[in-house]
SEKOL-44057 format. One record per residue: x, y, z of N, C-alpha, C in turn; residue in one letter. Coordinates in steps of 0.2 Angstrom, whole numbers, plus 5000, padded with zeros to 4 digits. Example, Ala and Ser with C-alpha at 12.3 -4.5 7.8 and 13.67 -1.06 7.14 Angstrom:
<sites>
506649725039506249785039506649845039A 506449895035506849955036506450005039S 
</sites>
This chain:
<sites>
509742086135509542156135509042176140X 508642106143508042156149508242156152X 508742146156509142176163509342246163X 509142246156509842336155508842396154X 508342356156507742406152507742486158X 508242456161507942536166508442596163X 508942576158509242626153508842666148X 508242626148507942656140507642726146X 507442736152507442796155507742836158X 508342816159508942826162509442886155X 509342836149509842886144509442986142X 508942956142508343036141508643086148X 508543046154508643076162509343106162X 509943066159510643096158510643146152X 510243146147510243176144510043266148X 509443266152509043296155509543346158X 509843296161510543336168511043356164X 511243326158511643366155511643406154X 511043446151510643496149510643566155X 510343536159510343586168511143606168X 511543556167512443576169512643626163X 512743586158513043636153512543636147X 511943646147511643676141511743736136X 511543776143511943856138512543866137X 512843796137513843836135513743796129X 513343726127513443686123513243726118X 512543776120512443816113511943786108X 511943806102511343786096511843796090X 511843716086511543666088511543616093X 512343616098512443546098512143536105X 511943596109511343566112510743506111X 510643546106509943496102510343416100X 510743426097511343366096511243306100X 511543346106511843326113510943256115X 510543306114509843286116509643226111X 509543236104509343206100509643116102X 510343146102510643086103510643036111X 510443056115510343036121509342996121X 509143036117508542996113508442936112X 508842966105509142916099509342836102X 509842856109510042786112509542746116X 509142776118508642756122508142716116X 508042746114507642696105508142636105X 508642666104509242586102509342546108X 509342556114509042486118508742476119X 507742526116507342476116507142426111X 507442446107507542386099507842326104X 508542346108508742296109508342256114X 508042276118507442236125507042216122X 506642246115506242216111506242146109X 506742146104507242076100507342036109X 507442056113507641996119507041966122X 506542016121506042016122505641936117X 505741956112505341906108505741826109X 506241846113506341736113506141746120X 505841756124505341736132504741716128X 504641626129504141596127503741586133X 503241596132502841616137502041626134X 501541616136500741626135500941696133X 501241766140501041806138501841836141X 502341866133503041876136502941936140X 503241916146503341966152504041976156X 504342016159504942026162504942096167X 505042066173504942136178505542126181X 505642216182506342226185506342256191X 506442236195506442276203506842316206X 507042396205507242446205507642436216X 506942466217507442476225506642466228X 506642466234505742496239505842556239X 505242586236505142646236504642656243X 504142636246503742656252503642586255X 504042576257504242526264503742536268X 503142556270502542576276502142526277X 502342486283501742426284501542386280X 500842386279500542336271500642386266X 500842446267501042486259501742466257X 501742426253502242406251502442406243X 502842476242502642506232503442496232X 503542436227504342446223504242496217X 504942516216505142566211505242486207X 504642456202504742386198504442436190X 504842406184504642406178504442336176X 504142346171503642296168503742286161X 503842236159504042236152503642186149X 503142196142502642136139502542196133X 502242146128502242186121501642246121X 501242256127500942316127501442376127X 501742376133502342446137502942456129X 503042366128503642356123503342416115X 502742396114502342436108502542516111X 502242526114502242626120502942616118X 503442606122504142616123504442626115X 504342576111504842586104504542646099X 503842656099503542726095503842766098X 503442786106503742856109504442876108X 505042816110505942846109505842846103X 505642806098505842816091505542896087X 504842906089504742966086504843016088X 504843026096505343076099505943096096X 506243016095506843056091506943096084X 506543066080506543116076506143186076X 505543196083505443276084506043296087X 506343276090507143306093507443326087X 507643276082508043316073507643356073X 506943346071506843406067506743466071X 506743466079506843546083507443576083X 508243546081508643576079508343636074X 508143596068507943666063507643706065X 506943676067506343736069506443776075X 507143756080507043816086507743836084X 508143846077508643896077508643946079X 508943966081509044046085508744076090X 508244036093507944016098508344046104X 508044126110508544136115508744066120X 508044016120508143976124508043926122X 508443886117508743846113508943786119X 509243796122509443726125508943706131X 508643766133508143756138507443716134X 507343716130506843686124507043606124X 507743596124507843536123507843476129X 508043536135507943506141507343486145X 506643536141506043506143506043436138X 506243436131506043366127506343316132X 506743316134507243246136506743206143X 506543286147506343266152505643216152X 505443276146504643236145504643156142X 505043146138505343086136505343026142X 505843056147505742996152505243006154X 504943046156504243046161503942986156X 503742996151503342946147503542876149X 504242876150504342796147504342756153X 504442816159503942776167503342766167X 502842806165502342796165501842746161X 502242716156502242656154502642606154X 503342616159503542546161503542546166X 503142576170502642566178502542506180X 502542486183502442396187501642426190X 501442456192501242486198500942556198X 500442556198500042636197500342676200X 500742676206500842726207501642756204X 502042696202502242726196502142746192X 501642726190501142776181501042826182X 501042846192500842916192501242956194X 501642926196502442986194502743006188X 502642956180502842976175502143016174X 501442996175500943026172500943126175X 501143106180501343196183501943236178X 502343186178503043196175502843226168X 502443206162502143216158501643286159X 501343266165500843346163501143416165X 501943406170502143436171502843486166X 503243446162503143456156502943486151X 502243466149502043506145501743576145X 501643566153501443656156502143676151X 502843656154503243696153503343716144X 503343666141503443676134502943706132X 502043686133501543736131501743806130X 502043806137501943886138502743926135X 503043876135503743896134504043966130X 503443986125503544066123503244106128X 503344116135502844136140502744206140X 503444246137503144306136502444346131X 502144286128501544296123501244276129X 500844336131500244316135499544266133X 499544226129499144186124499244116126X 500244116126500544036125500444056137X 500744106138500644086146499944046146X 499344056145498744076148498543996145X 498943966139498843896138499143856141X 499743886145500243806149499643806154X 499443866158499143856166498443836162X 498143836156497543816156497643726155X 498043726151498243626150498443596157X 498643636163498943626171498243616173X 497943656172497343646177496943596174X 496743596169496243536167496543466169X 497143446168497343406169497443386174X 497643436180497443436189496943396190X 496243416187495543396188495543336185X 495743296180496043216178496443176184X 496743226186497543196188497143156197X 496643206198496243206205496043116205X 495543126199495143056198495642976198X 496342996194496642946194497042916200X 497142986206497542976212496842966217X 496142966217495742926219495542856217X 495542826211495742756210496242736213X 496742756211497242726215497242706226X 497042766227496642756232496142716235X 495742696230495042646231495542586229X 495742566227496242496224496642466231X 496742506232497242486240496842496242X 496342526246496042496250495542446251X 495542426243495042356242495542296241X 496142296238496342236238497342246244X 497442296246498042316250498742316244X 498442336239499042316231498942376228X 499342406225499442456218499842416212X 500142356214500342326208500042286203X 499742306198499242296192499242216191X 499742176192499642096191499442076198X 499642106205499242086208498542096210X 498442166208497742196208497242126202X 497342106196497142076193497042016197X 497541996200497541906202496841926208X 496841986213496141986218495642016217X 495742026208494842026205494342036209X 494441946211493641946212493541956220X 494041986226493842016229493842086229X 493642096224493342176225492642186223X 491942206226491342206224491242236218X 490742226212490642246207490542326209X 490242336212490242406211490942476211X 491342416215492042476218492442446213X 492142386207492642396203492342456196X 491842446196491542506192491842586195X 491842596203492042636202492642676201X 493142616202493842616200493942646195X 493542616187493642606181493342686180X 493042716183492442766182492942816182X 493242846189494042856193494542866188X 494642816184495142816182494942836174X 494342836173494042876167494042936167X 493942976172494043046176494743066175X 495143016176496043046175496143056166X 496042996164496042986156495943036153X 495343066155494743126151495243166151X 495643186155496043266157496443236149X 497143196152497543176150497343156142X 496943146141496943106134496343156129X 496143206134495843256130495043226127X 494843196131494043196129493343246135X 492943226131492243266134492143236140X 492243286145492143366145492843406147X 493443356147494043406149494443416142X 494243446136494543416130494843486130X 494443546132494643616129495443646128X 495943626134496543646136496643616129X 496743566124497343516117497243576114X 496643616111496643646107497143726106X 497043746114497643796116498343796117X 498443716115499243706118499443706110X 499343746105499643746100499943806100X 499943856107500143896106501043886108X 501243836109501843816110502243796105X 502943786102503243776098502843716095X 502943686089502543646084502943576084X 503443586086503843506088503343496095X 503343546101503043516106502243496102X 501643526099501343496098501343446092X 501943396089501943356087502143296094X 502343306099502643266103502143256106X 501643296109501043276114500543266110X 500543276104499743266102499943186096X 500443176095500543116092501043046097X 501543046097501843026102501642996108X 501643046112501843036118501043046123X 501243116126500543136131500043116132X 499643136127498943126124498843026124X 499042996122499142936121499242896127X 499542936134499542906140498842856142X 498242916140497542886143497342816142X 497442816133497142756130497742686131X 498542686135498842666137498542636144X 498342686149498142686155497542626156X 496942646150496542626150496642546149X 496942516143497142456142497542436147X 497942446149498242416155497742396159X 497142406163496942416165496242356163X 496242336157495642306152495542256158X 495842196163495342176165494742176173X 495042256172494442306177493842306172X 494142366165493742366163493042296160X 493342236159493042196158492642166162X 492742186169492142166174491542176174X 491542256172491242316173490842336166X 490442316164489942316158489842376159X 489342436164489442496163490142536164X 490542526166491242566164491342566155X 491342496153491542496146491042526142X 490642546143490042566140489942646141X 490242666145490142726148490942756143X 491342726143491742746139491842726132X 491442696129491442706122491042766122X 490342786124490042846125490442906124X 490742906129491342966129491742956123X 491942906121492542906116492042916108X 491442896108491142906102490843016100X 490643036105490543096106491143126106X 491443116109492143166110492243146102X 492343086098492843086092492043136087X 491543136087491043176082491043246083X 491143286092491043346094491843376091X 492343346094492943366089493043376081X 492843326079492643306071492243386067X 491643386070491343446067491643506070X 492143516075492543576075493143596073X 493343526070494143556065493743556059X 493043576056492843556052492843656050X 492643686052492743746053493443796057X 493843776059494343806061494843836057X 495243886058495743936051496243926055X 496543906057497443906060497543836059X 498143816054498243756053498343696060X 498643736063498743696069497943666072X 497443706073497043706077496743636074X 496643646069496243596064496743526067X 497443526066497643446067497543436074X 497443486079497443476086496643446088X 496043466085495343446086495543366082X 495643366078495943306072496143246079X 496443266084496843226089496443206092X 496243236094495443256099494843206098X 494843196090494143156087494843076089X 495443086084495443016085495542996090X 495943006096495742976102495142956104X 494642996103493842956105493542906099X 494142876092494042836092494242776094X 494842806099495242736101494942726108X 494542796111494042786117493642716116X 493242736110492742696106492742616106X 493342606105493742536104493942486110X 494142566115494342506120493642506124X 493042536123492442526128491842466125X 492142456118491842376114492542306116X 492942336120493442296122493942276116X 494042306112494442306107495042326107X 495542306111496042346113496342346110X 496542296106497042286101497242346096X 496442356092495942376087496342466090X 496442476097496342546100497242576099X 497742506102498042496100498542516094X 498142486087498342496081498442566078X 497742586079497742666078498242716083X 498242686090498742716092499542726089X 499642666086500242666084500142706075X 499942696073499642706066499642806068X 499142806070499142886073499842936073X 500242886079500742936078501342946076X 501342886068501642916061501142966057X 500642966058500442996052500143076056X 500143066062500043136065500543186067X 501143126069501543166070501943196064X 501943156058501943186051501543246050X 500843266051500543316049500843386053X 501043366061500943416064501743446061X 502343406062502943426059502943446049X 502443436047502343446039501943516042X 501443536046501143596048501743656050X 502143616051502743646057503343686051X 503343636046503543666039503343706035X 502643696035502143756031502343836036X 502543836042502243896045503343926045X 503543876046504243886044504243936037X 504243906031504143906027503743976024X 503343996028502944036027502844116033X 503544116035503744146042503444156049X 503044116049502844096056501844096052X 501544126048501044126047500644046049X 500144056049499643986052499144006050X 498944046049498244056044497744026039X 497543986037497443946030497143986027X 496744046027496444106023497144126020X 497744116023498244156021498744126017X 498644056015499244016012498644016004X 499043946001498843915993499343915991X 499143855987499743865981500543845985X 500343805990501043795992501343735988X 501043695985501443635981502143655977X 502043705973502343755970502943765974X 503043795981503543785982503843755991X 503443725989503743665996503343595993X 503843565987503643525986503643445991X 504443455994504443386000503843386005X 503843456007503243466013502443436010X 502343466003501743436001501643376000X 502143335997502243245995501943226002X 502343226009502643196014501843216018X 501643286018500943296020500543266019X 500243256013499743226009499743146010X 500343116012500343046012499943046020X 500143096023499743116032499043096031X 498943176025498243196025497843126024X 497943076018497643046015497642976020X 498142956023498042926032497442926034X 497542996039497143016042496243026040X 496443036034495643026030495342946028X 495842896031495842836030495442806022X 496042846018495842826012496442736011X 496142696008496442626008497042656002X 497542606003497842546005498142576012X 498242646015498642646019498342666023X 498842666031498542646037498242636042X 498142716041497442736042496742696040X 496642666035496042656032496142576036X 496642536038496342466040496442496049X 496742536050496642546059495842566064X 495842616058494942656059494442596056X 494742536052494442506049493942446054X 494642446059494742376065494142406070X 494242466071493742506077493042476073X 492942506068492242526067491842446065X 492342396063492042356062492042306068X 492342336073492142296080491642346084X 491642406082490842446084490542426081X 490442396074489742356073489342306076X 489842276079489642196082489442226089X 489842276092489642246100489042326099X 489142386098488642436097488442456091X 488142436089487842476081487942546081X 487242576086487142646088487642666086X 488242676090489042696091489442696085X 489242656079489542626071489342686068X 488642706068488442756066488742836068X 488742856075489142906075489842886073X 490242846074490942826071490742846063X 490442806060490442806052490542886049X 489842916054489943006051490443046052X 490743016059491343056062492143056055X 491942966052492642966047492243006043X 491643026039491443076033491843136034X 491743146040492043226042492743246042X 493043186045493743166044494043186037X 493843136033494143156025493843216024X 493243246025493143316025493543376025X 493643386034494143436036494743426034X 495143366034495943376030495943366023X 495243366020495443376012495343476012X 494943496016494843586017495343586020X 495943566022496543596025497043586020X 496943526017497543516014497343576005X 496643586004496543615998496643696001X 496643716006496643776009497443796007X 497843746009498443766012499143766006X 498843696002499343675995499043695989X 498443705988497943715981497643765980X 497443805976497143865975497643925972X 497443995972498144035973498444075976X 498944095976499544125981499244175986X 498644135989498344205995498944245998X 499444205999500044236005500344306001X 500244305994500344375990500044415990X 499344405993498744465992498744505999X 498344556001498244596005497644556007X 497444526015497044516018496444556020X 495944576014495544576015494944576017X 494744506017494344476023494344476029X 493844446034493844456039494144416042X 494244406048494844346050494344316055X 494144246053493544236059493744216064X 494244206064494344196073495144236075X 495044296076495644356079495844356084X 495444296088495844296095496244216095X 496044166090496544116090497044096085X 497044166081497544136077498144166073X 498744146074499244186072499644216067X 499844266068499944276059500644306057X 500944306053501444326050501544386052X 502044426055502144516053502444536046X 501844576044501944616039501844576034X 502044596026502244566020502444496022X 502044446019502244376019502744376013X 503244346015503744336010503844276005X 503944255999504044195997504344126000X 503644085999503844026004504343986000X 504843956008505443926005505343856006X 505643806006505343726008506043746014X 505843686019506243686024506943656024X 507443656029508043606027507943546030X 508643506027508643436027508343406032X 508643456039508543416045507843426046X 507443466045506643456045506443426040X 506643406035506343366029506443266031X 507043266033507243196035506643166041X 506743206044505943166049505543146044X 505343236040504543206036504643146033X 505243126029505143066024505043006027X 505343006034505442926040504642926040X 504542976042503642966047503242956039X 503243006033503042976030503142906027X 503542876026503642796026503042736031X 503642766037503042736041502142736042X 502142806041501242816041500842786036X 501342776027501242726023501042646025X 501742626026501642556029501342526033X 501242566040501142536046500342496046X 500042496038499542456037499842386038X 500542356037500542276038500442256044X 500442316050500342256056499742246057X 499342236051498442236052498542176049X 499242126045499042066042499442016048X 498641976048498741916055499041876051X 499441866044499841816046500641836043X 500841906044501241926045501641926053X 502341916052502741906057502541986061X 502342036058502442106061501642116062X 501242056062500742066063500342106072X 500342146074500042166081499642126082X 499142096080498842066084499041996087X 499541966082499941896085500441926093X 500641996090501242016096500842026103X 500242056102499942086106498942056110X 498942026108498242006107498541956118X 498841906116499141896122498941916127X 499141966127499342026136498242046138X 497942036132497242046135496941986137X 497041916134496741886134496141846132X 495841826138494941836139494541896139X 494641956139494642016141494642026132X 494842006127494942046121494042036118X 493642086114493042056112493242036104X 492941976106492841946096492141956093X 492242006088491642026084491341986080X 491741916079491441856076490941856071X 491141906066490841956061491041906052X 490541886050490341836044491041896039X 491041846036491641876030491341926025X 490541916023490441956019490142026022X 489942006029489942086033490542126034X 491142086035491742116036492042166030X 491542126023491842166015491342206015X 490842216017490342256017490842316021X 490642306025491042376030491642396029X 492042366026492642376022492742426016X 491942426012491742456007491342516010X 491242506014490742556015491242616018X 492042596024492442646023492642656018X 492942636015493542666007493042696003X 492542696002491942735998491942806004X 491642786010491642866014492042896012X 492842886013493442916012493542946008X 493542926002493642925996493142985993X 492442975993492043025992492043085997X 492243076001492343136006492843186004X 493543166003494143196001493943235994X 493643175992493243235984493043295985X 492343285989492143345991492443395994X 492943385999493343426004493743465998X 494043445993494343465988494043505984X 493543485980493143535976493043585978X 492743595987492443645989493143675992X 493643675993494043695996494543745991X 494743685986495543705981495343785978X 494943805977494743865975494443925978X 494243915982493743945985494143965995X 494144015998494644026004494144036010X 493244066008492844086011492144056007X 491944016015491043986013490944016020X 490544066022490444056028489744006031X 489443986025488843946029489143866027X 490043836028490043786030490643796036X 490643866039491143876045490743906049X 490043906053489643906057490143946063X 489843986066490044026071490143986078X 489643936079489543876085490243856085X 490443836079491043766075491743796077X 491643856075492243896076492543906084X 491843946087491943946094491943886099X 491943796095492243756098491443736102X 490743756099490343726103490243766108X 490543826109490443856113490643836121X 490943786120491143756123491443786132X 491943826129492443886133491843936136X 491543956133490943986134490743966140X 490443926139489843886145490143886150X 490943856150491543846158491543916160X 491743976155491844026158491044056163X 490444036159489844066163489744026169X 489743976169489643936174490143936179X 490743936178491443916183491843966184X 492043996178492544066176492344106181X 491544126178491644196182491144216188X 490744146190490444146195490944116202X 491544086199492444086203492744156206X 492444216198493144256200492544306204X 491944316207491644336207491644316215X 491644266217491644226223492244256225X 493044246221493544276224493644336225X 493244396220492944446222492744486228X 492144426230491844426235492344416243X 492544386243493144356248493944426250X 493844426245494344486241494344566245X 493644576242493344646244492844646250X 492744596250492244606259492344536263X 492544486262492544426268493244456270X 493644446267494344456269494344506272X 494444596272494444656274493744646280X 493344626277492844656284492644606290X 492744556287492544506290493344476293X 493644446291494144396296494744466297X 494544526291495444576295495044616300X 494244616299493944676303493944636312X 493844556311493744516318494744526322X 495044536317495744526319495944626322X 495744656317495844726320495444756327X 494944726326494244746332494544726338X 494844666338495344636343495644676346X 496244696342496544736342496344806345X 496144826342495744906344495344896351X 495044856354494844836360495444856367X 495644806362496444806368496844856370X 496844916362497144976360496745016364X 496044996363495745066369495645046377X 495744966377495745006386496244986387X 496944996384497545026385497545066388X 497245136382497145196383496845246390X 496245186391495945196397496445166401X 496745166404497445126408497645166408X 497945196403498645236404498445306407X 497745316406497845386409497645376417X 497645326420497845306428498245306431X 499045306425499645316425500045386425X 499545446432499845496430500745516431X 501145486437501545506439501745536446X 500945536450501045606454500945546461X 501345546465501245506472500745526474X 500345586476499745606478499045556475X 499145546469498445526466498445446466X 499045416469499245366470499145336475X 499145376481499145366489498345386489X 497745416485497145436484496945366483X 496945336478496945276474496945226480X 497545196485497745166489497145166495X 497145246496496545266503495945246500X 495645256493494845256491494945176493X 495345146490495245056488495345006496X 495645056501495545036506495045036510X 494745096510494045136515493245066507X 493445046503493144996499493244926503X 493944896502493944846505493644856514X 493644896517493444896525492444896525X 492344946521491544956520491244876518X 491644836513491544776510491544716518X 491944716521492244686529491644696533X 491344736534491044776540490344736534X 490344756531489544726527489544666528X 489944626527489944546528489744526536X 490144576539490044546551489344576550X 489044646548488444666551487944606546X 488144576542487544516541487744436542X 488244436543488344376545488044366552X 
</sites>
């Protein structure tokens, strides 16, 4: 089956074309059908390349497929090559796999949808951009899928564009991610000019002719691309607005897929980073502050989305955290771990709001166990995940991180440790807001709404919630299964162990925390107590009570203020300058240089033409003065010569 790997991108791209030809006749649902299944088969021959995959005996299994020459120029010499090893193999089989079940369950959620089949045409598309940009031989493949994907999620972010809100998210998630997308296509840049390669196993073999600093800057470079794309500090703001898009697309980029490219990017890359003592360091930094400043702002947010959205935001800068202690693996785990149990939260959030006619307000629900009982079960197995309460698999993935942040950075342990408090925090206030308490969605909305400008609401009378159908309920059970389980590939002497599969492809380059057995039970203990205690609290203080305003700080809400500060500094001192250009450089300055021209030429036209009377007299005048001139001229020249 690895002969056949360039199918697993190939069935989503037919899927794609299908869609452009006859989408609107296929209609709703078999549009979504048509798509799901073109997914669906892309997952089923990556099982199969997987299984082919596991009998190449080798130090580290690998298999590359050479497409065609894409830039034939001189020494730039870029094949269209795939790459196949148990890194790309892990990315390839979640992404098809869970995509296809966000593809089921948007059948239900975009029923009756005017642009039903157009919705399924961006899924299909974004799908293959993904699965280029991780089965890339070659950076400058990664950056055809990695465009492919930003390009994508403009569409889908904004895909309600007639809401001026979802418009004003796709072009904010577009731009941020232009300023990422700059960094990574200057790396790639610095890389061929230091070694004449974009191909990542050759770039690795000429290491060591590249000077230590130009590989720091590489790795800096391509830290700059990540931050956009994987939503850390300082490019994080755009994740938190892209919930204004249908809620399958924020299950797809914020668990799955997009968001995940970075921490993919960055590992591929681990033996840059391993050169570069300040690169790895510089991005645990970023990934420990990004996972705390997120942390403390879904800890205050009212729109359910928002909360799983900043929720994405903190865990990614755990998985920052992991790969900047060289812990790839550990980054790994949670990644795959993550997007069962997030893409469960977002598709069980995506239920609640079904369910409850578009509302997303958590002032405005409770009491939903009562009557979305599947939604709740299947949720809570999420919530309790992602709060990394033990046995499941949340609690050993965030477990692997933090206990390899103990070894190589202490400091960094400590922000990690507070960031998981908060964790079990905020999703024990979302999930007591949303399931627990009583029926707010039958009361009149009283109170004040603390944030009116980001969060959506029902029209009218909320009606009685109904639980969703099958086809949205069947995702949740799969995801929930898997977000249960997915704690066994954390046992090393299981067959489905990650680290036996995957440890391999990093090598020398992987850090060994070589951490005494009773430290490792010590900090084993010391999460499942945070967790545990935490959710407690998050519950007590939540299941009853809809309004504390001194633990929703106005800072917390407003995201740090964050937006704030871009627009003081950037925003408006931008539109101010365009302004400027606008109303006086442009009009006085370059049209006034261009008319002045012009008005010059226009007036001694004018002086021209009245020489042009018509009359042979004033013309034979004219002839006489310019001769008795030229003569007077003649005669001056002999009387001094």
């Amino acid at each position: 089956m690895l002969h056949v790997t360039w199918l697993i991108i190939a069935l989503p791209l037919i899927g794609f074309a299908l869609q452009v030809a006859v989408g609107r006749r296929l209609g709703d649902p078999v549009a979504g059908w048509v798509a799901t299944a073109f997914c669906s088969a892309s997952f089923a021959v990556a099982v199969g390349v997987y299984l082919d995959l596991l009998t190449v005996q080798a130090p580290v299994r690998s298999y590359s497929q050479n497409l065609w020459t894409w830039v034939p120029v001189d020494r730039l010499q870029v094949h269209a090559d795939l790459y196949v090893d148990p890194l790309s193999m892990t990315m390839v089989l979640f992404v098809t796999g869970i995509s296809s079940l966000i593809h089921l369950y948007s059948i239900g959620y975009m029923r009756g949808d005017r642009d039903f089949s157009k919705f399924f045409l961006y899924l299909n598309l974004f799908v293959a951009s993904m699965l280029i940009l991780v089965l890339g031989a070659n950076m400058a493949v990664t950056f055809v899928g990695w465009e492919g994907v930003g390009t994508c999620s403009y569409w889908l972010i904004a895909f309600w564009f007639t809401r001026e809100a979802a418009a004003s998210a796709g072009k904010k998630a577009f731009v941020y991610n232009r300023i990422g997308d700059a960094g990574f296509l200057l790396a790639i840049l610095v890389t061929w000019q230091s070694v004449h390669s974009v191909e990542y196993q050759t770039v690795f073999a000429r290491l060591g002719q590249i000077p230590p600093s130009t590989v720091t800057a590489i790795c800096l470079l391509l830290l700059v691309g990540v931050m956009g794309k994987s939503a850390q500090l300082p490019l994080f703001p755009w994740l938190a607005d892209a919930m204004e898009g249908p809620t399958p697309v924020s299950a797809l980029i914020h668990a799955a897929t997009m968001v995940t490219a970075g921490v993919y990017l960055l590992c591929r890359v681990s033996p840059l980073l391993h050169a570069s003592h300040a690169a790895s360091l510089t991005v645990a930094i970023v990934g420990a502050l990004t996972a705390f400043v997120a942390a403390t702002i879904a800890c205050a947010q009212q729109d359910i989305k928002k909360v799983l959205a900043y929720s994405t935001i903190s865990q990614l800068g755990y998985m920052f955290l992991a790969i900047g202690c060289g812990a790839y693996t550990a980054a790994i785990f949670l990644m795959v771990a993550h997007a069962f149990f997030k893409g469960l939260l977002f598709l069980g959030a995506g239920s609640v709001i079904h369910g409850l006619h578009d509302e997303q307000d958590l002032k405005r629900m409770g009491n939903l166990r009562a009557y979305m009982p599947i939604t709740f079960i299947t949720f809570a197995i999420g919530w309790l995940c992602l709060a990394a309460v033990p046995p499941l698999s949340g609690y050993w993935a965030k477990g692997d991180i933090l206990d390899n942040t103990w070894a190589a950075h202490p400091a960094l342990w400590v922000v990690g440790i507070i960031t998981a408090c908060l964790t079990a925090y905020y999703m024990s206030r979302l999930t007591g807001l949303a399931f627990f308490g009583n029926d707010r969605w039958r009361e009149a909305d009283e109170q004040p709404d603390l944030d009116p400008m980001h969060t959506r609401h029902a029209e009218g009378v909320i009606a009685e919630p109904h639980e969703s159908p099958w086809i949205m309920t069947i995702p949740l059970w799969i995801l929930a299964i898997g977000a249960a389980l997915a704690g066994v590939l954390a046992l090393s002497g299981s067959r489905f162990s990650l680290a036996r599969w995957i440890d391999p492809v990093f090598g020398t380059t992987l850090f060994e925390s070589h951490l005494s057995s009773s430290t490792t039970l010590i900090l084993a203990l010391i999460d499942a107590a945070v967790a545990i205690v935490f959710v407690i609290i998050g519950l007590r203080l939540w299941m009853t009570r809809a309004y504390r305003p001194a633990l929703e700080k106005s800072f917390l809400l407003r995201s740090w203020y964050i937006n704030e500060v871009y627009d003081a500094l950037i925003g408006r001192p931008a539109t101010r300058l365009a302004g400027f250009f606008a109303n006086t450089l442009d009009p006085k300055v370059i049209d006034g240089a261009v008319l002045g021209v012009a008005g010059a030429v226009h007036g001694t036209g004018s002086l021209l033409r009245k020489t042009q009377t018509g009359y042979v007299r004033n013309y034979v005048l004219g002839i006489t003065f310019g001769t008795v001139v030229i003569l007077l001229f003649m005669l001056t020249r002999l009387w001094w010569g």
